[in-house]
PASEBA-1860 file (N, C-alpha, C; in nm, 3 decimals):
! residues 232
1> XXXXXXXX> -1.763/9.913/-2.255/-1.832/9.808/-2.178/-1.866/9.690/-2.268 ~ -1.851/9.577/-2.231/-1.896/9.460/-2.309/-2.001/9.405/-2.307 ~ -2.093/9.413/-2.422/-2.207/9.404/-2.478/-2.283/9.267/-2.495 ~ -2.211/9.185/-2.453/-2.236/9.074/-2.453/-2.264/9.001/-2.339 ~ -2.379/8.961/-2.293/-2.479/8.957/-2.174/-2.342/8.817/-2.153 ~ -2.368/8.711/-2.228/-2.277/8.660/-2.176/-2.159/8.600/-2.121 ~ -2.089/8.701/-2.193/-1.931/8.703/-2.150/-1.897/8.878/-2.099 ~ -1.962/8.875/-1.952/-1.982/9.002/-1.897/-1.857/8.965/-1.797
9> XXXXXXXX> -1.809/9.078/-1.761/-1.645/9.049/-1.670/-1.764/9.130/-1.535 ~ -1.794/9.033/-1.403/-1.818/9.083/-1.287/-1.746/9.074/-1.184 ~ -1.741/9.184/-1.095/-1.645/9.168/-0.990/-1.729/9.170/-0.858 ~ -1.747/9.041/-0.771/-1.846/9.074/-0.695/-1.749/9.092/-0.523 ~ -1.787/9.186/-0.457/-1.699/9.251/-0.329/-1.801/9.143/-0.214 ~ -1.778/9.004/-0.140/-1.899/8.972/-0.014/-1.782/8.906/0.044 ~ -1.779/8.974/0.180/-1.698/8.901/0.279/-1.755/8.756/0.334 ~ -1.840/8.740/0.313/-1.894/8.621/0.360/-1.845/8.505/0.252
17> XXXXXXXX> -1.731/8.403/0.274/-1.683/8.337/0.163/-1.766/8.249/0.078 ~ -1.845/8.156/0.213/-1.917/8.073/0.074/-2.023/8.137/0.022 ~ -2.100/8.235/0.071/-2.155/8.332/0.031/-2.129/8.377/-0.131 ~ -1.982/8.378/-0.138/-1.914/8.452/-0.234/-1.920/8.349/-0.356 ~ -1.854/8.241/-0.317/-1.841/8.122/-0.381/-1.938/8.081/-0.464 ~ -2.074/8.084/-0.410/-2.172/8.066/-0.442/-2.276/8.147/-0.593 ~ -2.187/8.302/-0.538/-2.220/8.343/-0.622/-2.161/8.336/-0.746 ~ -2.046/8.326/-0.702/-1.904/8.267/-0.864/-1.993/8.160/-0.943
25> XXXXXXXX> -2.030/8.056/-0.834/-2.049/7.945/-0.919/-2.219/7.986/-1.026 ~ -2.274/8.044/-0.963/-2.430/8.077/-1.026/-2.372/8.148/-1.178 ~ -2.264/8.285/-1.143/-2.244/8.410/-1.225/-2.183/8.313/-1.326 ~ -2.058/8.227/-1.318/-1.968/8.136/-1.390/-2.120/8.044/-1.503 ~ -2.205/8.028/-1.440/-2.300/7.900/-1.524/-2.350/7.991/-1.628 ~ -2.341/8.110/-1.650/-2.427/8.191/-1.674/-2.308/8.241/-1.817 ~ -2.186/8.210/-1.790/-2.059/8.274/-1.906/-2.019/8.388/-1.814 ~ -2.016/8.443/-1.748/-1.935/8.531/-1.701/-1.802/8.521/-1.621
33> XXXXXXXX> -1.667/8.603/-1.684/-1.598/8.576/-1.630/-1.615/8.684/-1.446 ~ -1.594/8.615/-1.336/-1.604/8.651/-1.172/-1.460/8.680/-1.145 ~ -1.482/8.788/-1.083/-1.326/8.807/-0.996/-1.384/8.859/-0.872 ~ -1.347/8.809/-0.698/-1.402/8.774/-0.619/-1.292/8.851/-0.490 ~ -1.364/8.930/-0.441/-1.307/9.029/-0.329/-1.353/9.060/-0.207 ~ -1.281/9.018/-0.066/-1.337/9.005/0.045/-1.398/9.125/0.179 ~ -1.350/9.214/0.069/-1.346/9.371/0.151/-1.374/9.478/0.055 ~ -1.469/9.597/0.140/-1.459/9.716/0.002/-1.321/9.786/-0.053
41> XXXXXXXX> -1.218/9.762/0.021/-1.091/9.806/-0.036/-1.013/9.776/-0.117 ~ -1.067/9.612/-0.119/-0.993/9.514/-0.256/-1.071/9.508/-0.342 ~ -1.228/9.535/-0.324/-1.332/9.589/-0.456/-1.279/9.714/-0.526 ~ -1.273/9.801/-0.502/-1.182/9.935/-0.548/-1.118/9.920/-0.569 ~ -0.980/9.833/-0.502/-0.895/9.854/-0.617/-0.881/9.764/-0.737 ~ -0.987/9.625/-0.714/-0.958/9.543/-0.871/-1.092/9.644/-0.967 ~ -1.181/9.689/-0.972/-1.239/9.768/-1.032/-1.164/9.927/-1.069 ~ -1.075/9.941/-1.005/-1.026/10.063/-1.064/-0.862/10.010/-1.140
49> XXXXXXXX> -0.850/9.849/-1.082/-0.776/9.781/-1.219/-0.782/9.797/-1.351 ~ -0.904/9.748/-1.338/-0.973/9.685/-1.516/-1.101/9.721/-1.499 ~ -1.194/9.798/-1.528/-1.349/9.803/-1.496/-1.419/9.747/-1.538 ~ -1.464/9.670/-1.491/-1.559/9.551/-1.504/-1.715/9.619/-1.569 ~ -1.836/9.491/-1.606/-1.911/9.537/-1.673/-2.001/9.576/-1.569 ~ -2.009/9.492/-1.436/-2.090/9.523/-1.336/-2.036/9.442/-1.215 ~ -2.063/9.529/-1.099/-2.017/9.483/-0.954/-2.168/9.417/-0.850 ~ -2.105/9.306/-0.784/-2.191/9.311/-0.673/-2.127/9.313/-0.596
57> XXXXXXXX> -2.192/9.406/-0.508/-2.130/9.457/-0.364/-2.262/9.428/-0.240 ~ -2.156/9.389/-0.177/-2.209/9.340/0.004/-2.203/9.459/0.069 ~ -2.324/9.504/0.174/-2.331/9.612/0.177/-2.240/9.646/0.328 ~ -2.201/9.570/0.423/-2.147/9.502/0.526/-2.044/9.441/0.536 ~ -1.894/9.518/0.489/-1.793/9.486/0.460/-1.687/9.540/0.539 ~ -1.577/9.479/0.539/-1.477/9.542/0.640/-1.356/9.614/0.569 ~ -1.318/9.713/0.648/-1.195/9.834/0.588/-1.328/9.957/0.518 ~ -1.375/9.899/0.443/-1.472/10.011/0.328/-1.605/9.971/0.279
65> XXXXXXXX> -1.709/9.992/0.378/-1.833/9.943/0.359/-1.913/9.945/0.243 ~ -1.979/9.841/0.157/-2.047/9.885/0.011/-2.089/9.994/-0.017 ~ -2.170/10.073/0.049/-2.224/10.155/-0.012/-2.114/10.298/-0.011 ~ -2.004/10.282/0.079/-1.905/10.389/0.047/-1.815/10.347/-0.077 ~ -1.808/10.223/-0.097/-1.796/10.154/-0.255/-1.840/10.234/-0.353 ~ -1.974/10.199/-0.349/-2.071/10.241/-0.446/-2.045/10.412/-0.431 ~ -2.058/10.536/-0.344/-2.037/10.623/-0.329/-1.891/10.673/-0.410 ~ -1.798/10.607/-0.376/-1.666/10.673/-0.459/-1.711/10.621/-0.603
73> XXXXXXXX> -1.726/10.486/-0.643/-1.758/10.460/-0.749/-1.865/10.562/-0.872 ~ -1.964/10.596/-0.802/-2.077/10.685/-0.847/-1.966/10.871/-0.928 ~ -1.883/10.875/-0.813/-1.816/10.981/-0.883/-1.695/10.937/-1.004 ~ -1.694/10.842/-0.988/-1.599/10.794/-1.058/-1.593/10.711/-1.186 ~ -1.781/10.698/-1.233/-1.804/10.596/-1.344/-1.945/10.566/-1.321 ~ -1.996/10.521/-1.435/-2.118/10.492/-1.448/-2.168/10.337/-1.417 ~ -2.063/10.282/-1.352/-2.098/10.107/-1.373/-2.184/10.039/-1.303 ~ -2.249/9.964/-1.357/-2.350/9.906/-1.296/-2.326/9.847/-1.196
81> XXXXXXXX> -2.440/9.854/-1.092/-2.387/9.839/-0.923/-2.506/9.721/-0.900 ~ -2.513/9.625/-0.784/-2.600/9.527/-0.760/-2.538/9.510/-0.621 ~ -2.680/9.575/-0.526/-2.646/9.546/-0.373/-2.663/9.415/-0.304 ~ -2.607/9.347/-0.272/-2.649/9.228/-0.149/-2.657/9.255/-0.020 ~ -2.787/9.216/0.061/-2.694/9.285/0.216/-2.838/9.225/0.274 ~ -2.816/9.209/0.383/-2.883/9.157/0.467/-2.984/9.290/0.599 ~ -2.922/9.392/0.543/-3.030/9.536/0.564/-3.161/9.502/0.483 ~ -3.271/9.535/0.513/-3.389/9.533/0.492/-3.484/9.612/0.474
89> XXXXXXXX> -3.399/9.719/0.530/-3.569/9.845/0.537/-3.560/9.925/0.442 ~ -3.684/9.961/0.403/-3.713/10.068/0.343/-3.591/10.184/0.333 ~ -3.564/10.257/0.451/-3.443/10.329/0.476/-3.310/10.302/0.364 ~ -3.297/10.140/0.419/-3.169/10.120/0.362/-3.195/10.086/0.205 ~ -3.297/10.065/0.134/-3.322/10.075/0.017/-3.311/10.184/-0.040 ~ -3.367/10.306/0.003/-3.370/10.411/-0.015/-3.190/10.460/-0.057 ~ -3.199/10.504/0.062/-3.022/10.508/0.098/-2.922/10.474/-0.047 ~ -2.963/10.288/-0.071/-2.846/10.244/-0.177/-2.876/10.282/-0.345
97> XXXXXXXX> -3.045/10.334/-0.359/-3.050/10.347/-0.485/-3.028/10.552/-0.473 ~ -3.058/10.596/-0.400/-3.006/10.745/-0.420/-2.843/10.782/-0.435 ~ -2.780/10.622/-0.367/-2.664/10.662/-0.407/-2.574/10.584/-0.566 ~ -2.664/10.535/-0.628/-2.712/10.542/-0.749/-2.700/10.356/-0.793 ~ -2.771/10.245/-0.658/-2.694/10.106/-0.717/-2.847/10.121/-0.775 ~ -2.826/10.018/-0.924/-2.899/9.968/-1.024/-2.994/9.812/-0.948 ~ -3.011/9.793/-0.858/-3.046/9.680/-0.786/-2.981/9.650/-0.687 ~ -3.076/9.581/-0.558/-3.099/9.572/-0.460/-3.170/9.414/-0.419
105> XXXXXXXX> -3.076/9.316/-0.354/-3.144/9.209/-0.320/-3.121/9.161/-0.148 ~ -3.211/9.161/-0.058/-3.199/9.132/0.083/-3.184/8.997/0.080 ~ -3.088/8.947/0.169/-3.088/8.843/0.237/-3.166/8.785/0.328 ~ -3.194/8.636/0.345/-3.153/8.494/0.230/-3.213/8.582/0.082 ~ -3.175/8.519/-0.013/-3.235/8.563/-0.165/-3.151/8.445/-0.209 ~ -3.193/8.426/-0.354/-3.185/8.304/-0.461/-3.059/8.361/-0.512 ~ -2.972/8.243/-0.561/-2.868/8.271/-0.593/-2.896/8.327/-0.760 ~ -3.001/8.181/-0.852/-3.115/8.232/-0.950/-3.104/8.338/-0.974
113> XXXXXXXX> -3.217/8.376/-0.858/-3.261/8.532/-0.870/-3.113/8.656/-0.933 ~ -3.031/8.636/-0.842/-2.911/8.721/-0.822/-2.863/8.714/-1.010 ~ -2.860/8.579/-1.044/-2.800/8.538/-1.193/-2.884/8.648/-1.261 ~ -3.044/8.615/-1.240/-3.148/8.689/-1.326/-3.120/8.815/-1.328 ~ -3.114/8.910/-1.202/-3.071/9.028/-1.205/-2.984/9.057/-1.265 ~ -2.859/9.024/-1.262/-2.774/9.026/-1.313/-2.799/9.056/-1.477 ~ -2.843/8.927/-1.581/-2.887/8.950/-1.684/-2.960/9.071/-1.716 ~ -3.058/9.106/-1.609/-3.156/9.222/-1.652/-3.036/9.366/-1.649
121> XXXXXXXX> -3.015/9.376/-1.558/-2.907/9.507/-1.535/-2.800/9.479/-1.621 ~ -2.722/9.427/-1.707/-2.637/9.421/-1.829/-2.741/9.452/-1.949 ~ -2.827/9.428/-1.920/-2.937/9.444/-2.110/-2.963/9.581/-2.041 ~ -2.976/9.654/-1.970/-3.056/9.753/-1.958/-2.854/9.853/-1.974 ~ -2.783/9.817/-1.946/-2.666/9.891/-1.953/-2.582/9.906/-2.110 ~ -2.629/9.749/-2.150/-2.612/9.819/-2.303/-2.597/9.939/-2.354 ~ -2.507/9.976/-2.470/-2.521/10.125/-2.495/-2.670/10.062/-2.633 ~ -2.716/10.217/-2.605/-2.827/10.197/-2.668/-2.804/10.195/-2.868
129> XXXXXXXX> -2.907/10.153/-2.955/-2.835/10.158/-3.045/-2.890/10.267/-3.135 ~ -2.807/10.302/-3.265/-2.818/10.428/-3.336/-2.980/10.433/-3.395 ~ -3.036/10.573/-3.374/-3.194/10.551/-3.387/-3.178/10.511/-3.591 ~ -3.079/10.502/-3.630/-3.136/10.457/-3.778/-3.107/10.291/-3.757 ~ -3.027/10.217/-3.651/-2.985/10.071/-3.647/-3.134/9.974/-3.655 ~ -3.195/9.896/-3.738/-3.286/9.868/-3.711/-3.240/9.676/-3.691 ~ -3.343/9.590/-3.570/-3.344/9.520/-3.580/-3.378/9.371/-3.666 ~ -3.352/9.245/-3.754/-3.435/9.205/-3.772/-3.365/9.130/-3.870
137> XXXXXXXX> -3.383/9.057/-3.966/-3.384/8.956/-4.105/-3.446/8.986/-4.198 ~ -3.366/8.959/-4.323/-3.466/8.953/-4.432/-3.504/9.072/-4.450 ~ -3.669/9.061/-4.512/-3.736/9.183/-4.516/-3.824/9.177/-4.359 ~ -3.791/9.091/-4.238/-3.813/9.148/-4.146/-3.772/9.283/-4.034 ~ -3.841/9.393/-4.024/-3.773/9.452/-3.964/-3.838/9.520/-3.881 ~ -3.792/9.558/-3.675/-3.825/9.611/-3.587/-3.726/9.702/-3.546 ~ -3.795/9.823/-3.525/-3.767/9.949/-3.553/-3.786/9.953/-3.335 ~ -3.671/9.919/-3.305/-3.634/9.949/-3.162/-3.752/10.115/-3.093
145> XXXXXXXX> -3.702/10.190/-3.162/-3.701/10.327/-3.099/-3.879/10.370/-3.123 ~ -3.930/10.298/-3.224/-4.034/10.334/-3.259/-4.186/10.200/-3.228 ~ -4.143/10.132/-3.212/-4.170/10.025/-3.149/-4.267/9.973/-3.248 ~ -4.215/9.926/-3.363/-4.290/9.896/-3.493/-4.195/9.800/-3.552 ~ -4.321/9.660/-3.609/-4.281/9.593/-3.665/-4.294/9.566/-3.843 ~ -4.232/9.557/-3.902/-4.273/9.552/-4.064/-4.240/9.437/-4.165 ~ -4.327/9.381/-4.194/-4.263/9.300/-4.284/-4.325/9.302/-4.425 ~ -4.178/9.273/-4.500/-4.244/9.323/-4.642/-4.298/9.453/-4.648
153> XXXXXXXX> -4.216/9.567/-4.576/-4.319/9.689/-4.605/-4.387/9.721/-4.557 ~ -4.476/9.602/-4.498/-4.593/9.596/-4.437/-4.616/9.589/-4.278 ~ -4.700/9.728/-4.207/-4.678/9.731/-4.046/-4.737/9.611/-4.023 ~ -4.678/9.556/-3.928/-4.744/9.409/-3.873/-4.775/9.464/-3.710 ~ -4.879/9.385/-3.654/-4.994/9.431/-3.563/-4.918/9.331/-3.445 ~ -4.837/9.412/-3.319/-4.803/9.304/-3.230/-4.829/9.428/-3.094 ~ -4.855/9.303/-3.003/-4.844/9.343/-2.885/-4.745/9.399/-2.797 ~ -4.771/9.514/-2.744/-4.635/9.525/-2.608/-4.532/9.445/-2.580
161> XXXXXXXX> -4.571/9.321/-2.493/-4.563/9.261/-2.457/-4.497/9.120/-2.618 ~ -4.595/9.118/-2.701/-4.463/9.036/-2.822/-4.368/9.136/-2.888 ~ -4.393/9.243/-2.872/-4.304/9.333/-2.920/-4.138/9.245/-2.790 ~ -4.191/9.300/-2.721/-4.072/9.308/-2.621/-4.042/9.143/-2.612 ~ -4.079/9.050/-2.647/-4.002/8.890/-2.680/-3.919/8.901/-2.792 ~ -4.002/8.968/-2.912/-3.932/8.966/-3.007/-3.806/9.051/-3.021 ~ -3.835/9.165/-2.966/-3.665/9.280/-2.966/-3.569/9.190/-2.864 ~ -3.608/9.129/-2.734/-3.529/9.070/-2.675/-3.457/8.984/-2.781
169> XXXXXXXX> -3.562/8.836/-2.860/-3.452/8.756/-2.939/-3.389/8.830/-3.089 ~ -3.416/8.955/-3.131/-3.353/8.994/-3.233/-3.274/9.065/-3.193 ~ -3.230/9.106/-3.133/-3.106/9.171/-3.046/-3.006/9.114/-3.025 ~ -3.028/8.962/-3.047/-2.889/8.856/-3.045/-2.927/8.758/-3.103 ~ -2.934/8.767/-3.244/-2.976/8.685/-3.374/-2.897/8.493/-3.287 ~ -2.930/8.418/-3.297/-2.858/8.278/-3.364/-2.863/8.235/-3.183 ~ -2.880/8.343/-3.059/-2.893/8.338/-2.899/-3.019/8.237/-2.858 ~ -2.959/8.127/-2.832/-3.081/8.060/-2.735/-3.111/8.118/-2.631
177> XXXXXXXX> -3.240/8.136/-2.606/-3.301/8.202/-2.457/-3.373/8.112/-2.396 ~ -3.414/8.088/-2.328/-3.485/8.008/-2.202/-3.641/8.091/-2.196 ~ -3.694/8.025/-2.160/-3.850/8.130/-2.153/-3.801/8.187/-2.040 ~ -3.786/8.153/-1.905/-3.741/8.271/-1.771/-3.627/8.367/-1.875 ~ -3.557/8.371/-1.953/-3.503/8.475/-1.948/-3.544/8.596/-2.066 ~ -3.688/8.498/-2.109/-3.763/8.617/-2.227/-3.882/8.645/-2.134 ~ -3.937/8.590/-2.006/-4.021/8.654/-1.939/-3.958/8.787/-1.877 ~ -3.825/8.788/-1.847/-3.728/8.868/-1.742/-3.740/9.003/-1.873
185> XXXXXXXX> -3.727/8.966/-2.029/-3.707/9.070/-2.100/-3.829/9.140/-2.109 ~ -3.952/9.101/-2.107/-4.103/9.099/-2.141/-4.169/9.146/-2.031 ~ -4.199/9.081/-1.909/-4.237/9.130/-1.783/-4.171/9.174/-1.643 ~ -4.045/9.139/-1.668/-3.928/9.190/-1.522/-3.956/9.082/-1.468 ~ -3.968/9.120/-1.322/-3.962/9.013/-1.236/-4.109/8.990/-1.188 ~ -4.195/8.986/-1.256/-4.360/8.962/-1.214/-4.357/8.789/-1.196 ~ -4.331/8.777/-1.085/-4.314/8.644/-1.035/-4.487/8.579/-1.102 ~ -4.588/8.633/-1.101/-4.729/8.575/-1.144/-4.724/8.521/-1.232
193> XXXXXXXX> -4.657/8.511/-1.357/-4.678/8.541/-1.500/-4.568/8.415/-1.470 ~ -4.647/8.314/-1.568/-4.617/8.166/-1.603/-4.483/8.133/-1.704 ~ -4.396/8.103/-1.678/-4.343/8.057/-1.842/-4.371/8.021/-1.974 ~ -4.486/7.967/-1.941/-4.575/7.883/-2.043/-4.668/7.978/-2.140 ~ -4.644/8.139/-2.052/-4.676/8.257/-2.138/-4.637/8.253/-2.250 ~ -4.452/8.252/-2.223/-4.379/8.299/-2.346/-4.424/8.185/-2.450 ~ -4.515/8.097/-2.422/-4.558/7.975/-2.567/-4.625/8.075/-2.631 ~ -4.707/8.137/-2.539/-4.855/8.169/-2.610/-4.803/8.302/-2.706
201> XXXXXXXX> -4.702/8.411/-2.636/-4.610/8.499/-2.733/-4.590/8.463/-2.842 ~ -4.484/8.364/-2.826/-4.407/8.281/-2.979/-4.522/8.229/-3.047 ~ -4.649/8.174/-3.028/-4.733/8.137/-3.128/-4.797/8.248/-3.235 ~ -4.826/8.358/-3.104/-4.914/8.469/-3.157/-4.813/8.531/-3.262 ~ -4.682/8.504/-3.200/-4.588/8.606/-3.320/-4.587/8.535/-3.446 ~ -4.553/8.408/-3.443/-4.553/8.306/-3.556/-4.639/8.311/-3.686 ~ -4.781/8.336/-3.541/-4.905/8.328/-3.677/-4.878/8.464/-3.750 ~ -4.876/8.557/-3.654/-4.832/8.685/-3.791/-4.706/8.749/-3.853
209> XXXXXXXX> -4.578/8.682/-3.811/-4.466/8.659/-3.860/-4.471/8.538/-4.022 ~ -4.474/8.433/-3.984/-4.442/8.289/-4.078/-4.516/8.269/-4.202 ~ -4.433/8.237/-4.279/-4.532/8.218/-4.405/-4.592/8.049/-4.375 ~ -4.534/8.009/-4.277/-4.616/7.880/-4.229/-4.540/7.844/-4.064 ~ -4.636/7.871/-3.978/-4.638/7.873/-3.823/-4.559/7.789/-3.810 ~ -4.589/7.644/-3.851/-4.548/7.526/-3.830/-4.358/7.477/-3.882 ~ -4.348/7.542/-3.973/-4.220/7.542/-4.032/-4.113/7.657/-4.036 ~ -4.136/7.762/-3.903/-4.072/7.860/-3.842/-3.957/7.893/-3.917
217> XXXXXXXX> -3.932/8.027/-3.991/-3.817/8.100/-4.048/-3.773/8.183/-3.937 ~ -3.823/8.277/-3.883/-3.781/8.375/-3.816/-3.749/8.331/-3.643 ~ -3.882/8.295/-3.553/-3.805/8.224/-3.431/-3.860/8.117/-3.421 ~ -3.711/8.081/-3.412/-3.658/7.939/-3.407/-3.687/7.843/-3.287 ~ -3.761/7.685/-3.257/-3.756/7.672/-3.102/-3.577/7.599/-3.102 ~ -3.551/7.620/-3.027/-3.429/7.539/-2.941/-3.450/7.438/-2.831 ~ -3.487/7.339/-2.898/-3.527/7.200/-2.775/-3.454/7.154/-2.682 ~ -3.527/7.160/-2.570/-3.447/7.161/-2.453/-3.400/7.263/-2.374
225> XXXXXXXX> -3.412/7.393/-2.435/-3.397/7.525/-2.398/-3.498/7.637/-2.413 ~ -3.554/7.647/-2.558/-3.639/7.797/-2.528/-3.644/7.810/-2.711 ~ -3.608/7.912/-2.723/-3.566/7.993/-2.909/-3.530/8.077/-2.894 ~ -3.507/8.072/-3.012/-3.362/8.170/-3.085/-3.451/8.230/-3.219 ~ -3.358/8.347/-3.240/-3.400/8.445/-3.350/-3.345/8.410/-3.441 ~ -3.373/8.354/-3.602/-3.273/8.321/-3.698/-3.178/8.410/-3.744 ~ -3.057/8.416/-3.758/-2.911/8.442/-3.794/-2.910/8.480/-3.996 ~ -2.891/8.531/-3.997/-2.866/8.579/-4.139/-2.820/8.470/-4.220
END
């Protein structure tokens, strides 16, 4: 599977064309290469082509309905699944994650949103890494599995919550991120929780990261976008 959030190969199955289109164009802004299928029968067979890193499937399709998609698929591979469908209930939620999709979005929904998901369900599909692989620069280093930060030797005192900004940007050293997509790593989808959080993160980390806050070694801002983790 390819590890790289953004050059992820998706194959999304929605009979509804501009529907479809729409989603090409969101998934495409994002680096992903889209390959685009109008029925569950032509989803199956370009996924049992080339297997893609993750599918979205329409749950309301003709010849082979998504979730009998997702059903052969489930015996057939572990790949990450992302429902669209204009079903709503409880029931049918139920229903699509027992038959094992990784996310679930009802119609109307944000095309955004769909991108965001997307991102979240590829980081979470990652293969995980070796418990001796540690993250980090320098003599900085975060210890993934153990959820400890050290520098110089020395345990450094971070929060949950900066823990999880910081493994997000050291996980892809030199990667500009956007604050929505280090809130998405940090809090999910807690729509409450401001962007303007992830400032208050990056400061708090700074002050006990930097040998001077102001003249940032470790994360980097990227103007106009967000920050990045420095690169070796």
């Amino acid at each position: 599977m390819n590890t790289q959030l953004s050059r992820a190969r998706i194959v999304v199955a929605e009979d509804d064309v501009r529907q479809a289109e729409l989603i090409r164009l969101y998934l495409e802004r994002d680096g992903h290469q889209v390959v685009v299928t109008h029925d569950g029968r032509a989803a199956l067979d370009e996924i049992r082509r080339r297997v893609p890193d993750l599918a979205v499937l329409d749950v309301m399709m003709p010849h082979v309905d998504g979730l009998d998609v997702c059903r052969i698929l489930r015996y057939e591979s572990d790949l990450p699944i992302i429902f669209v469908t204009a079903r709503s209930t409880e029931e049918d939620l139920l229903l699509a994650l027992d038959l094992g999709a990784d996310d679930y979005l009802t119609k109307p929904y944000s095309p955004r949103e769909l991108a965001a998901r997307v991102r979240t369900v590829l980081r979470r599909a990652r293969p995980l890494r070796s418990a001796s692989e540690m993250l980090g620069v320098g003599s900085l280093e975060i210890d993934p599995l153990k959820h400890r930060v050290t520098l110089d030797n020395a345990v450094i005192a971070v929060t949950a919550k900066e823990f999880a900004v910081l493994a997000a940007l050291a996980a892809e050293p030199g990667r500009a991120f956007s604050r929505q997509q280090l809130l998405e790593a940090a809090f999910g989808f807690d729509h409450d929780v401001l962007e303007r959080t992830i400032d208050v993160h990056i400061l708090n980390l700074r002050k006990k990261l930097e040998a001077d806050a102001g003249d940032p070694q470790y994360i980097c801002t990227v103007y106009g976008v967000g920050y990045a983790f420095a690169e070796d």
